[in-house]
C-alpha positions in Angstrom: -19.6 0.1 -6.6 -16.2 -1.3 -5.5 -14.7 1.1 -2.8 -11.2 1.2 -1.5 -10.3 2.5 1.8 -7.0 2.6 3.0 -5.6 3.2 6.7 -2.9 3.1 9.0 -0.4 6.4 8.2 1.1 8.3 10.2 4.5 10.0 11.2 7.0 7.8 12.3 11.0 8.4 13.3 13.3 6.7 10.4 13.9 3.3 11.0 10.5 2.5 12.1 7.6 0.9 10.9 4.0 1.1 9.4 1.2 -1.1 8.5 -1.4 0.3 5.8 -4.4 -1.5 5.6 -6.4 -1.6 2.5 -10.7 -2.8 3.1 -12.2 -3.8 -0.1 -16.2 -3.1 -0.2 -18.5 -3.5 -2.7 -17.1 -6.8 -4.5 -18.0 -10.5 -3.8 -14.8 -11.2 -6.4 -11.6 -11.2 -5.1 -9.5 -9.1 -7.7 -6.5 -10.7 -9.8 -4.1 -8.3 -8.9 -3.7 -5.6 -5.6 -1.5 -3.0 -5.5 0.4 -0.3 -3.6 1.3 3.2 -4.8 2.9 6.3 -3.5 2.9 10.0 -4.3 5.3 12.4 -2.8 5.1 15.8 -3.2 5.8 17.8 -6.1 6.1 13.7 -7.9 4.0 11.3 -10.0 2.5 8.7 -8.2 4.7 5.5 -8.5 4.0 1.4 -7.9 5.4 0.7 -5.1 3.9 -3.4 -5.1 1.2 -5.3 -6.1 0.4 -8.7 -5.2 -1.6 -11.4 -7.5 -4.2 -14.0 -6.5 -1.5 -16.8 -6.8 -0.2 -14.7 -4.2 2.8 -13.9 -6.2 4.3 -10.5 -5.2 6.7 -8.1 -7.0 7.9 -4.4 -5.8 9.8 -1.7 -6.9 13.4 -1.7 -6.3 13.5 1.3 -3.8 11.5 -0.7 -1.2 12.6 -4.3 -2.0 13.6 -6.0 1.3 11.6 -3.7 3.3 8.0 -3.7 2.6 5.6 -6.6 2.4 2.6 -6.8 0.3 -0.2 -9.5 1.7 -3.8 -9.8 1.8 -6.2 -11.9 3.3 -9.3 -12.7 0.8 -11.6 -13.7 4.0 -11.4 -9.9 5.3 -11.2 -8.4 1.3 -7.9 -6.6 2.9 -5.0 -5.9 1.5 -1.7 -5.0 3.3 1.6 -3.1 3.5 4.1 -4.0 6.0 6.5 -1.1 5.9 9.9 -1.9 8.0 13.3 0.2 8.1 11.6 3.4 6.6 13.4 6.2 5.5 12.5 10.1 5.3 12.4 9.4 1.2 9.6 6.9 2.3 7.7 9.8 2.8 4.3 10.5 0.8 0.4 9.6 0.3 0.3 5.9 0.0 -2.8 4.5 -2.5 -4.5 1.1 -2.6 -5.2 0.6 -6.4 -8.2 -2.2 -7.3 -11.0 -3.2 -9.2 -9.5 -0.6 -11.4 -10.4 2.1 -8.4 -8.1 4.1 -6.3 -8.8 4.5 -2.9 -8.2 7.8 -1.2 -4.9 7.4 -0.2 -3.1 7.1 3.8 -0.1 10.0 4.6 2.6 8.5 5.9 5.3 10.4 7.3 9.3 9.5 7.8 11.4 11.9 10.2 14.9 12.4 10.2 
């Protein structure tokens, strides 16, 4: 059974920056597609980016410029490079895979 575990939240000032981390266990495939979500409170979760095996990426427009997607196939990680974040940056971020959801990372912006 594939299992997602995501890392690497926590509260940082706006303007500052987070790495989520994303281990993939349980798979000797490396999946098509990776992606990030996020769900703030009171919201539906929404795609923040996903990243293909080409290594093509694509994000949503609200975080375009300021977060990378990567992943590294040799440590079955995938990861979020989160630069200039902002208080509406705020919310449970979720590594989606395999067709599994791992159990998501808080990250918190401050004002």
């Amino acid at each position: 059974q594939v299992q997602l575990v995501e890392s690497g939240g926590g509260l940082v000032p706006a303007g500052g920056s987070l790495r989520l981390s994303c281990v993939v266990s349980g798979s000797s495939n490396s999946p098509n597609a990776m992606a990030w979500y996020r769900q703030a409170p009171g919201k539906e979760r929404e795609f923040v980016a996903f990243i293909i095996s080409s290594g093509d990426t694509n994000y949503a427009d609200s975080v375009k410029g300021r977060f990378t997607i990567s992943r590294d196939n040799a440590k079955n990680t995938v990861y979020l490079q989160m630069n200039s974040l902002k208080p509406e940056d705020t919310a449970v971020y979720y590594c989606k895979g395999y067709g599994s959801w791992g159990q998501g990372t808080q990250v918190t912006v401050s004002s």
